[in-house]
C-alpha positions as CSV (number, residue, x, y, z in Angstrom):
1,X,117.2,70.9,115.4
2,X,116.1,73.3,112.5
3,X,112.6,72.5,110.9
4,X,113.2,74.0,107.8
5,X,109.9,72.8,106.8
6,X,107.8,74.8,109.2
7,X,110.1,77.5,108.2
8,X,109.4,77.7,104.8
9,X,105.7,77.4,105.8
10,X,105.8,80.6,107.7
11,X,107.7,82.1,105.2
12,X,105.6,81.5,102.4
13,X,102.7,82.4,104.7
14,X,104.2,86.1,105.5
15,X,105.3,86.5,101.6
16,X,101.7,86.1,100.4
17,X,100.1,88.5,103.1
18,X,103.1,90.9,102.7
19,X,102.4,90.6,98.6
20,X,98.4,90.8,99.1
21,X,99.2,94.0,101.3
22,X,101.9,95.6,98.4
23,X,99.2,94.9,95.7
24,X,96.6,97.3,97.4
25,X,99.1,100.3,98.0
26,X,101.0,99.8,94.6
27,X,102.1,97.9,91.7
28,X,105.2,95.9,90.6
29,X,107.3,97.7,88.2
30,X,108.3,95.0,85.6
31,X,110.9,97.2,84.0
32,X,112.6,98.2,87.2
33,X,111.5,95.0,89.4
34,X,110.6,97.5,92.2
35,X,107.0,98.2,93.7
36,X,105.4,101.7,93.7
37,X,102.8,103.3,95.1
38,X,99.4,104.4,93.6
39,X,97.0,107.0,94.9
40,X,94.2,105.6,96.1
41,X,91.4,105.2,92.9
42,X,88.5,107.9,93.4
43,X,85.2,106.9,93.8
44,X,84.3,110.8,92.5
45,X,86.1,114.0,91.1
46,X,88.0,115.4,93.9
47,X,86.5,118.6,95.2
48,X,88.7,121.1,96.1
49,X,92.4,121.4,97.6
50,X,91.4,120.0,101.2
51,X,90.4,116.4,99.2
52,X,93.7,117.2,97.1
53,X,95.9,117.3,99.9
54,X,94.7,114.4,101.5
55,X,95.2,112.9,98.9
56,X,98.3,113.5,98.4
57,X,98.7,112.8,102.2
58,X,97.6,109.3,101.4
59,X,99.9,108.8,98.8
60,X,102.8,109.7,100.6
61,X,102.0,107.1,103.6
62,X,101.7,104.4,100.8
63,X,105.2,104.9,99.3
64,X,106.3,105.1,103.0
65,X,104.9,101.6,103.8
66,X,105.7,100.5,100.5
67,X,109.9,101.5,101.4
68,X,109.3,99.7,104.3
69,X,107.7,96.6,103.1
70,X,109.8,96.0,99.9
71,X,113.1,95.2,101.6
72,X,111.4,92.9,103.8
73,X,109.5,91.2,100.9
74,X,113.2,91.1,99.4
75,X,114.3,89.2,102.7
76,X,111.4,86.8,102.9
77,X,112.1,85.9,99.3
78,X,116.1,85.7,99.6
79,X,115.1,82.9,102.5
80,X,113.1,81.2,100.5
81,X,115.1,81.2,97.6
82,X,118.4,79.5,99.7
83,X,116.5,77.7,101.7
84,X,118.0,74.7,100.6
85,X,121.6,75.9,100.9
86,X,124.2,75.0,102.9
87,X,124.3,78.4,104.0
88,X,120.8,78.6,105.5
89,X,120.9,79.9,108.8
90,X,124.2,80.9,108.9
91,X,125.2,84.5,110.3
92,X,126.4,86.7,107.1
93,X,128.7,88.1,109.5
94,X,130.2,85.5,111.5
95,X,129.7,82.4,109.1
96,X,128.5,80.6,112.5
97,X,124.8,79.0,113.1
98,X,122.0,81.9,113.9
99,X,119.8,80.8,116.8
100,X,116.8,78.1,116.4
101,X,115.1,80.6,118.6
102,X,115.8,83.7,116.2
103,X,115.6,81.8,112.9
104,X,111.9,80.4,114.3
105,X,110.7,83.9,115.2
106,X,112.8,85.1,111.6
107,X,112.8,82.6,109.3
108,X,114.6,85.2,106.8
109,X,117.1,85.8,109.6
110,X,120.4,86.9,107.9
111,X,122.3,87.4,111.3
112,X,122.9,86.0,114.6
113,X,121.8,87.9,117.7
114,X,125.1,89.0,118.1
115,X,125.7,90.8,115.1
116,X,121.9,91.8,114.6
117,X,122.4,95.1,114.1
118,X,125.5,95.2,111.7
């Protein structure tokens, strides 16, 4: 049987580390309700265009992380959010019951194994 109280646990668990993480690579648009990345704050005035393209390297590898950690956020919270639903744990595809296994591992699970990659 589904424990969806250790589920929410776990998701609630992975939504703060995963926010905690966001919040030191970028910031929450409120117009847009997207995050974006900032450049890491300097400690000094950078020196020449070596410190300006690393940089700019690090910049780039936080709105990479940040594309890849915003639709999962957006997953985690969607769980969360229906939780309570009939639907919960319900294949988007098939309509029928995602694995225990997979929702335990996934707790925002939208798919069953079967249909995992659609």
């Amino acid at each position: 049987m589904l424990d969806k109280k250790k589920i929410k646990e776990k998701l609630e668990k992975e939504r703060d580390a995963m926010l905690e993480q966001m919040k030191d690579m970028g910031k929450l648009n409120n117009e847009t309700g997207e995050w974006e990345a900032i450049p890491e704050e300097l400690e000094f005035p950078e020196s020449d265009e070596n410190d300006k393209a690393d940089r700019f390297e690090d910049f780039e590898a936080r709105s990479s992380m940040m594309k890849t950690l915003e639709p999962r956020l957006n997953n985690i919270l969607k769980a969360l959010k229906g939780l309570n639903r009939e639907s919960f744990g319900k294949c988007e595809v098939c309509k029928k019951d995602i694995e225990t296994s997979r929702l335990e591992a996934n707790g925002a699970a939208r798919t069953c194994k079967k249909h995992l990659e659609s």
